[in-house]
Residue, then its C-alpha position, 0 to 999 in steps of 0.5 A: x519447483x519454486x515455491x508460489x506466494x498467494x498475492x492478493x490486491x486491493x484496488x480503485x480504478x483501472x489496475x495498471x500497476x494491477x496488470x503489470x503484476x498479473x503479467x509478471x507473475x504469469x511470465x515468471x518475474x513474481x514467483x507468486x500467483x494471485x489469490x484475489x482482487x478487491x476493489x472499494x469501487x465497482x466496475x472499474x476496469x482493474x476489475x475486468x482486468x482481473x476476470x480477464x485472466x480468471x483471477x477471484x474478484x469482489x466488492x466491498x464498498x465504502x459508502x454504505x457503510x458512511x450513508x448507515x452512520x450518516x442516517x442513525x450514527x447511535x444505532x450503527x454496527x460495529x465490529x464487537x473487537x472494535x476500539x475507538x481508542x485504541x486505534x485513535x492512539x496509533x492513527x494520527x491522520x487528522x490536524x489538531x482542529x478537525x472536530x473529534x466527531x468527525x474523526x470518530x465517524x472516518x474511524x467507525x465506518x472504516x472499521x464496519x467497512x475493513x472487517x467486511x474486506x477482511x471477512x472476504x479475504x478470508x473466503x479465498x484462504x491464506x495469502x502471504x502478501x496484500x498489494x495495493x495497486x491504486x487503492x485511494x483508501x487509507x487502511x486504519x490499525x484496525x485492519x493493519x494489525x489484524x493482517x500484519x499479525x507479525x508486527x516485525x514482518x510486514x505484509x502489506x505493499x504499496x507503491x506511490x506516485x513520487x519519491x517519498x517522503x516527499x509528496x505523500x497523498x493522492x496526487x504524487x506526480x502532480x505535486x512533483x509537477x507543480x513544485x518544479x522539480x527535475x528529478x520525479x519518481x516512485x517509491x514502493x513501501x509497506x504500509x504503516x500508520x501513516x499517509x505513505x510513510x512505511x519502511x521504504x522498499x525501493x525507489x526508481x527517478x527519471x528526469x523532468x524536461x522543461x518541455x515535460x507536461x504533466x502528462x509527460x511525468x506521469x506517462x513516465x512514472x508509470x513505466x517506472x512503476x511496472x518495472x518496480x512494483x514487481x520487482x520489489x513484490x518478487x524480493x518479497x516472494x524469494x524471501x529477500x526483505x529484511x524490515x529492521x530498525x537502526x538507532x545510531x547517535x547524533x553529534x549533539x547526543x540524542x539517539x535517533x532510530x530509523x526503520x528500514x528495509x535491507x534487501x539481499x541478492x538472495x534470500x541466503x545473502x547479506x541484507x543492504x539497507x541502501x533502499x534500492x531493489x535488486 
């Protein structure tokens, strides 16, 4: 028997990627099972998607936690194994000019809002791979590192809107619409420091009409979404990604390294770093 990983998802709204997940590991495309789904949002429809097939489901909500430091910021609850400073350091999600009060106050109430999530995961038990499926929250190091507790194997997943590292953010499609290219796509990635800018697992494009809405690109995104996202979960659950980094030599002497993720046909096979999932 094929050994099952424990798959938990992070959410926002209304699970597409979420359900396509669910399905394929239900009809054996992802040698997984899901452990849990968590949403930062209440009664979003990822969630009735996930009772639906009697999967856990829980809620841990942001906005208290910002209301709380709001009201009294002296007197707000901390994790007692938070550190400002140390998680400033790795985390450079804010330009040079944004007050450092207001980068203080993103860092605590993520922080007091991540270690409620991590209590809650550790509730439905061990879990070998965390997706995001349209989570709209970016995760500090303070919940990354004490998650991916093997910095050389990472565990978190996410796919974004565009064919990165073009378009990060929050609106991939849309910026990939708007700035007139004819090619658009998704890219699935773990997770780092940054806004969409961990080792790339896979990537999938389609063409761009000039009869093409908005809607049109994303109506075809989204179908390449649920045909990539399980795929590279599945590489995942088989023991397929390999997460290494390369250094190599410019013309001018400087040696620059680059992080990338090899994939193999099988998990005794040679590892490739062309970037594509198969």
């Amino acid at each position: 028997m094929v050994e099952k990983i424990r798959i938990g998802a992070l959410i926002s709204g209304g699970g597409t990627n979420l359900q396509a997940i669910i399905d394929a590991c239900e009809d054996g495309r992802i040698d997984g099972k899901m452990a849990f789904v968590a949403s930062d949002q209440p009664g979003v429809k990822g969630l009735e998607r996930a009772r639906n097939h009697n999967i856990p489901c829980f809620v841990v909500e942001y906005g208290p936690f910002i209301q709380s430091f709001r009201q009294d910021p002296a007197n707000f609850a901390l994790p007692d194994d938070f550190d400002f400073s140390a998680i400033r350091a790795k985390q450079h999600l804010f330009p040079a000019d944004v007050p450092e009060e207001r980068v203080q106050a993103f860092f605590c109430t993520r922080a007091a809002a991540e270690s409620r999530l991590l209590s809650e995961i550790d509730t439905h038990g061990p879990v070998d791979l965390l997706v995001l499926a349209g989570f709209m929250r970016n995760l500090t190091p303070y919940f990354i590192d004490r998650f991916n507790t093997d910095p050389g194997n990472p565990r978190i997943m996410n796919i974004h809107p565009a064919i990165l590292p073009s378009f990060p953010g929050v609106d991939g499609y849309g910026d990939t619409f708007r700035y007139g290219c004819k090619v658009g796509g998704c890219t699935v990635h773990f997770i780092d420091y940054g806004e969409d800018s961990g080792p790339i697992i896979g990537q999938r494009a389609f063409p761009i009409l000039e009869t093409d809405t908005l809607d049109d690109v994303k109506r075809k995104g989204l179908e390449q979404e649920w045909q990539l996202y399980p795929q590279c979960i599945q590489n995942f659950a088989r023991g397929r990604l390999k997460t290494v980094t390369l250094t190599h030599r410019l013309d001018d002497g400087r040696i620059c390294q680059r992080t990338v993720v090899k994939t193999a046909h099988s998990a005794e096979g040679e590892f490739r770093d062309d970037g594509m999932a198969r």
